[in-house]
PAMITOR-683037 format. One record per residue (C-alpha): residue number from 1; residue in three letters; z, y, x. Coordinates in steps of 0.02 Angstrom, whole numbers, m for minus. Layout:
<recs>
[NUM ALA [Z Y X]];
...
</recs>
This chain:
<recs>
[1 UNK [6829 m4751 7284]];
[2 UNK [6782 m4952 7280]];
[3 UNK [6639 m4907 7366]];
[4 UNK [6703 m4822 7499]];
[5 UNK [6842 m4971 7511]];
[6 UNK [6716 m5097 7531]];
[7 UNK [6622 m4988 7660]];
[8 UNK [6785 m4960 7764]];
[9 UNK [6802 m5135 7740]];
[10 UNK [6644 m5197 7813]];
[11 UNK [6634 m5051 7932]];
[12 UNK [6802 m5148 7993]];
[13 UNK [6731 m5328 7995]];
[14 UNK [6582 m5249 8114]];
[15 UNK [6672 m5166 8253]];
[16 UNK [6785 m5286 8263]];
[17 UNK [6651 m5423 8284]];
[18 UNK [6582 m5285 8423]];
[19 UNK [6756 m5271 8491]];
[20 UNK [6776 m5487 8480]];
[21 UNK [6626 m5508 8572]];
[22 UNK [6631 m5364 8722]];
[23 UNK [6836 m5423 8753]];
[24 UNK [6762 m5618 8741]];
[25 UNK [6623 m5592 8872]];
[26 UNK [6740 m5502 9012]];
[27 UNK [6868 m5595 8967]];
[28 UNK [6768 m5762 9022]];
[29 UNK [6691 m5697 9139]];
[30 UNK [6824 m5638 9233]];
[31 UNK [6934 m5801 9202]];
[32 UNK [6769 m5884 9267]];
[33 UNK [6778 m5781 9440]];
[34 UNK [6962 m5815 9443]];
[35 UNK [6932 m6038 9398]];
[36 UNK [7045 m6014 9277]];
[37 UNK [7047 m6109 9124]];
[38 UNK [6932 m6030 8963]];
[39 UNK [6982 m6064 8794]];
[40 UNK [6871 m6172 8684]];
[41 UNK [6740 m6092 8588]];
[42 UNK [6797 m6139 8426]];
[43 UNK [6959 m6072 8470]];
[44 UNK [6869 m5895 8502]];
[45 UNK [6781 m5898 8367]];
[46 UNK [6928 m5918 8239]];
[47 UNK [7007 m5790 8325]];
[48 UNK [6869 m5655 8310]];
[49 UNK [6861 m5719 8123]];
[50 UNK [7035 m5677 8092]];
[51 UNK [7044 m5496 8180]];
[52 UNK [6887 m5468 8062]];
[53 UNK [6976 m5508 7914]];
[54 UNK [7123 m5413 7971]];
[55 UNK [7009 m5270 8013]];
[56 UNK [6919 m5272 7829]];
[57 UNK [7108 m5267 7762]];
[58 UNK [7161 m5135 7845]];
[59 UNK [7021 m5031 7839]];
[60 UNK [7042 m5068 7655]];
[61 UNK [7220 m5024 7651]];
[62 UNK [7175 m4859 7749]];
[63 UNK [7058 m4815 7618]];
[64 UNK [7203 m4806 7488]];
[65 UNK [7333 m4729 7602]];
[66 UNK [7188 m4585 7638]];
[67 UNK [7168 m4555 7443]];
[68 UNK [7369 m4532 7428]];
[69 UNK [7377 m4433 7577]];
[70 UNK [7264 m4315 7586]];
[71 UNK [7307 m4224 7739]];
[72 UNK [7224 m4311 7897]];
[73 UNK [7359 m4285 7988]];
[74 UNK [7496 m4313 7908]];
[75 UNK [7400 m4462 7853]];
[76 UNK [7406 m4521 8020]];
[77 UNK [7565 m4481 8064]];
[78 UNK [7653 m4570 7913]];
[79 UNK [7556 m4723 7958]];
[80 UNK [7629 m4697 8138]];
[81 UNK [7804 m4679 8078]];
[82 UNK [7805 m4816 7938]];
[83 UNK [7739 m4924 8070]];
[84 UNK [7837 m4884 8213]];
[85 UNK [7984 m4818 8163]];
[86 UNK [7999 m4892 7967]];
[87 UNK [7945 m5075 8008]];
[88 UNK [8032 m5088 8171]];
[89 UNK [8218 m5028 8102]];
[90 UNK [8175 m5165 7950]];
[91 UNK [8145 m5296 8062]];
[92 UNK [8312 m5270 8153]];
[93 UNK [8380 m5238 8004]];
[94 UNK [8323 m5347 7846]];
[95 UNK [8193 m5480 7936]];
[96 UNK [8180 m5534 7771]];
[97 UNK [8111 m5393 7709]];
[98 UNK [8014 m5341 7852]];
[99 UNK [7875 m5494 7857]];
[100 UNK [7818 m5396 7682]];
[101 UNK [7767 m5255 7804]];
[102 UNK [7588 m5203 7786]];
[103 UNK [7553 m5142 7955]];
[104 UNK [7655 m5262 8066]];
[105 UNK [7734 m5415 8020]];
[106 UNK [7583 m5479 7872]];
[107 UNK [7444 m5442 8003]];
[108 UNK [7530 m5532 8140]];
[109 UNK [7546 m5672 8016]];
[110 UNK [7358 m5664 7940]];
[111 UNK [7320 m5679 8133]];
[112 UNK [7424 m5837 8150]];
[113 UNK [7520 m5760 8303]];
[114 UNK [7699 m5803 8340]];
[115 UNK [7807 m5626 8308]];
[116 UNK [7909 m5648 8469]];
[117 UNK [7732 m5627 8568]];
[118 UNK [7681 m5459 8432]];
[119 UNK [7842 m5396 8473]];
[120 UNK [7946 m5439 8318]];
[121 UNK [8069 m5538 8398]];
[122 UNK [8121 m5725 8367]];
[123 UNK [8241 m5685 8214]];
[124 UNK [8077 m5640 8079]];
[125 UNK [8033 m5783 7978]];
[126 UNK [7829 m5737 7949]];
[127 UNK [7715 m5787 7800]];
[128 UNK [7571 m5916 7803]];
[129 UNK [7411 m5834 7861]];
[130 UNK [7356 m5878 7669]];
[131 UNK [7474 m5782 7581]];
[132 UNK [7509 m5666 7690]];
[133 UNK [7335 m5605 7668]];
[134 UNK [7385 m5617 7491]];
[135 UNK [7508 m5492 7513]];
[136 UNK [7423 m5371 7593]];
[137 UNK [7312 m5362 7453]];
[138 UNK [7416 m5342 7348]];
[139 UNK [7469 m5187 7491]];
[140 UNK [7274 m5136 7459]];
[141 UNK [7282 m5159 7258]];
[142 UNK [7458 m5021 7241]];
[143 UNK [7366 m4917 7374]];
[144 UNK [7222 m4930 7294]];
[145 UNK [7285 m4901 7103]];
[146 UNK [7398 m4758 7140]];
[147 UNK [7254 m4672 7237]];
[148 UNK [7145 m4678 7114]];
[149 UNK [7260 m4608 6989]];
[150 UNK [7279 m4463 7100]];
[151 UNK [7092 m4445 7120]];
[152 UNK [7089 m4440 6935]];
[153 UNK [7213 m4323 6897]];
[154 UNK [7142 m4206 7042]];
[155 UNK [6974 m4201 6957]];
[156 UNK [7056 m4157 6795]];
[157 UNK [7133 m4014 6867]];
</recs>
């Protein structure tokens, strides 16, 4: 199972380094066509950095939720629903407790993006990128742990 986290993890880092780089050259190029302003370099670089880092943590995370779950797609689904159903009614409801959410609020803040403009509205307070990524590995870790107990107790059976 730490295998295949760490290969979900890279696999995660390279397509969105693919991704990064096809939306970067159209993007420029049609913002060139249109003289309109480009954004620095360094600026697009630390961007694609931190969707790759959000992309190995996720594909991490999705590791572990695919060992509890093992139904594809109810897998899915649940992910779907804890997303946008779960998250969304905490964020109206206990902003507090809503920048903990794995697949909304701890992204958004590993990415460094206001949560008005990822739709979260103006009332969430988010985490520093820093721990933020800190919490969603500790997401990965419970994900992680109870999925491999299941895997164990499977094979015993």
């Amino acid at each position: 199972m730490a295998a295949k986290t760490l290969a979900f993890a890279a696999a995660g880092i390279v397509l969105s380094l693919a991704i990064s780089i096809a939306v970067t050259v159209l993007g420029l190029a049609i913002l060139g066509v249109r003289d309109l302003p480009t954004p620095d370099a360094g600026e697009l670089a630390g961007l694609a950095t931190r969707n790759a880092l959000v992309a190995a943590l996720l594909g991490a995370f999705g590791v572990g939720i695919g060992a509890l779950v093992r139904h594809q797609v109810l897998a899915v689904v649940g992910v779907l629903v804890l997303n946008f159903v779960v998250e969304s009614t905490l964020v109206a409801l206990v902003p507090e407790v809503a920048r903990f959410g794995p697949f909304g609020a701890l992204p958004t803040a590993v990415l460094d993006v206001p949560p008005e403009d990822a739709g979260l509205g103006d009332e969430i307070e988010l985490l520093t990128p820093g721990l933020a990524a800190v919490a969603l590995l500790a997401w990965i870790g419970a994900a992680f742990a109870a999925g491999a107990a299941l895997l164990h107790r499977r094979d015993l059976e």
